[in-house]
Structure formats: C-alpha cells, structure tokens
N, C-alpha and C positions, 0 to 999 in steps of 0.2 A: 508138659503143659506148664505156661507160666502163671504165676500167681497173678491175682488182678496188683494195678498200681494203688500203693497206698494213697488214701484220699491229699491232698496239701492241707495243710493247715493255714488259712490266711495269718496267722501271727508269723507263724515260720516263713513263709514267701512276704511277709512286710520286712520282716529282720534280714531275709535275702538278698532286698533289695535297698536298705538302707547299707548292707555291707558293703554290696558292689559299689555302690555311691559312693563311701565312703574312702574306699578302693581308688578309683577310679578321682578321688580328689571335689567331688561334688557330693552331699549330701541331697535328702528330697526335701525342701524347700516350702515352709508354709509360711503365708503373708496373714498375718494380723489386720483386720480393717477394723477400728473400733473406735470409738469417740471418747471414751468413757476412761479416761489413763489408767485408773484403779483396776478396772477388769480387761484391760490389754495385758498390763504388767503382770496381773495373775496368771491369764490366760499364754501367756508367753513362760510364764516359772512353769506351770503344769505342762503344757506341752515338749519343754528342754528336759524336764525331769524324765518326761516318756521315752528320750529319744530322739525328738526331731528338732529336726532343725529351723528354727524361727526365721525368718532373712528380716524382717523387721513391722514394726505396728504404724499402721496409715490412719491416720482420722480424719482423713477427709477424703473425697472417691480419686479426685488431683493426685495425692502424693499414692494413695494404691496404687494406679495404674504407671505412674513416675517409678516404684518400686520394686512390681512386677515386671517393665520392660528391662528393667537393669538385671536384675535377680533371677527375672524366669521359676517363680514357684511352681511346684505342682496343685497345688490348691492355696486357698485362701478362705479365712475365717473372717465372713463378712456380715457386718451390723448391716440394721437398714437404715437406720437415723445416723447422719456422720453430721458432722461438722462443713460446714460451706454449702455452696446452693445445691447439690447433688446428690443422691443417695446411695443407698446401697446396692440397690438395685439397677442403679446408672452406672456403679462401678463394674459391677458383676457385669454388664452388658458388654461392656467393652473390652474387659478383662478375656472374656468368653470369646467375643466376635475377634481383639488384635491378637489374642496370645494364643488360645484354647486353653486357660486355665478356668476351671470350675473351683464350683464355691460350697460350703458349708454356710448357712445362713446363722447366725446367732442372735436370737432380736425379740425383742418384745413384740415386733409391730407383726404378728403372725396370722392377720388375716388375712380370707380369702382376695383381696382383691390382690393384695401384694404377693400371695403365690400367684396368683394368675400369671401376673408382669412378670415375675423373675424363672415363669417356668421355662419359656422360650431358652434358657440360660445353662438349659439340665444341672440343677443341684445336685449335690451330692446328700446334703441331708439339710433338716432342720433343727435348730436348739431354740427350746422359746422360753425365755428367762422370766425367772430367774433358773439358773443350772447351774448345774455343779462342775465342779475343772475335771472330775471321774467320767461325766457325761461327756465332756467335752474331745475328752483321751481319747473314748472310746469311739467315739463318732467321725472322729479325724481317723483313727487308725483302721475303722471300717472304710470307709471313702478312699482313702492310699490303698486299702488291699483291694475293691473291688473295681477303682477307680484305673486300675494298670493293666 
C-alpha cells in the first residue's frame, strides 16, 4: 500500500516555479502600478529582496497596460488613485480583459463601491494602506502560489 502524497507546500511549488522560470530564461514577472514614487521604489526593493521579479513601476493606468503588453506579467500591484485621467481600476480592467493578468489592489481608496467595480476583474487580494512591504511579500507570494 502506498503512503498518501505529501501535502505541497505553496512556498515550495512558488520557488518551483520561479526556478523553472528562471531556467527556462523568463522569471514570474510583477508590474508595479503606483503614483506615489516613494512607495513604488519600496515596494519594488521588498519585492526583488523576496525573489521576484519587478518588470517595472507604472503611475499612470497608459504606461501599465504599455508595460504589461511588452512584459507579460503574471500579476500587478495596483493603486486605485494613479496619475492621469484613469484609474486603477481602469487599468486592472484592461489589463484583465487584453492580457489575463490579475491584480493585487494596494490603495487607500478601499471602499465598497470600488470593490464592487474592480470585482468583475477577480483580484487576487487587497492591501489597504498604509501596509507594510512584509504584508505586501506575503500577499504577492500568496496570489503567485494560488494564482497558478
């Protein structure tokens, strides 16, 4: 009789899959959408410290989805307040309907009506600031492991 399979561990099946990536000459790929330069560039040092790979920071929902079509992230860490007429939630739409990439929301503006809108977009999770770059680890490396 064989023994049951040991459970995975999503840390192990994340690092699995950042190897073969890395292997294979493509890392997993997270876009930064954020207005805010101070907390891009953090939010960019704690994520590279984790492991992943940043493809680069958008502040405005234009250069996201300019970013994303070149790049091809697997997710994106996205504000709802950006820079230019459009929001976050405009980016996430598009990003979701042209690519299939989903989003992490990070944002102060965390009410109800604004999940409502961005729910059509299936999140991956919410951060509602102020947060920590530990929260932020964690919630990206949750959303990559259950997100695959």
């Amino acid at each position: 009789m064989a023994l049951p399979a040991k459970p995975s561990d999503p840390d192990s099946s994340l690092q699995q899959q950042q190897d073969t990536a890395k292997q294979s000459g493509k890392q997993v790929g997270v876009l930064i959408v954020e207005d805010d330069f101070l907390i891009g560039m953090q939010s960019e040092t704690a994520l590279t410290d984790a492991g992943f790979h940043v493809i680069g920071i958008a502040s405005t929902a234009e250069e996201a989805v300019a970013i994303a079509r070149e790049e091809r992230p697997r997710l994106a860490v996205m504000d709802i307040r950006l820079a230019g007429r459009r929001d976050g939630v405009d980016a996430a739409g598009e990003l979701f309907r042209e690519l299939g990439v989903r989003c992490i929301f990070a944002t102060a503006h965390d009410d109800e009506d604004t999940r409502a809108r961005a729910e059509r977009f299936a999140p991956l999770g919410w951060l509602a600031k102020p947060y920590t770059m530990a929260s932020l680890v964690a919630l990206v490396r949750r959303a990559l492991t259950r997100g695959s």
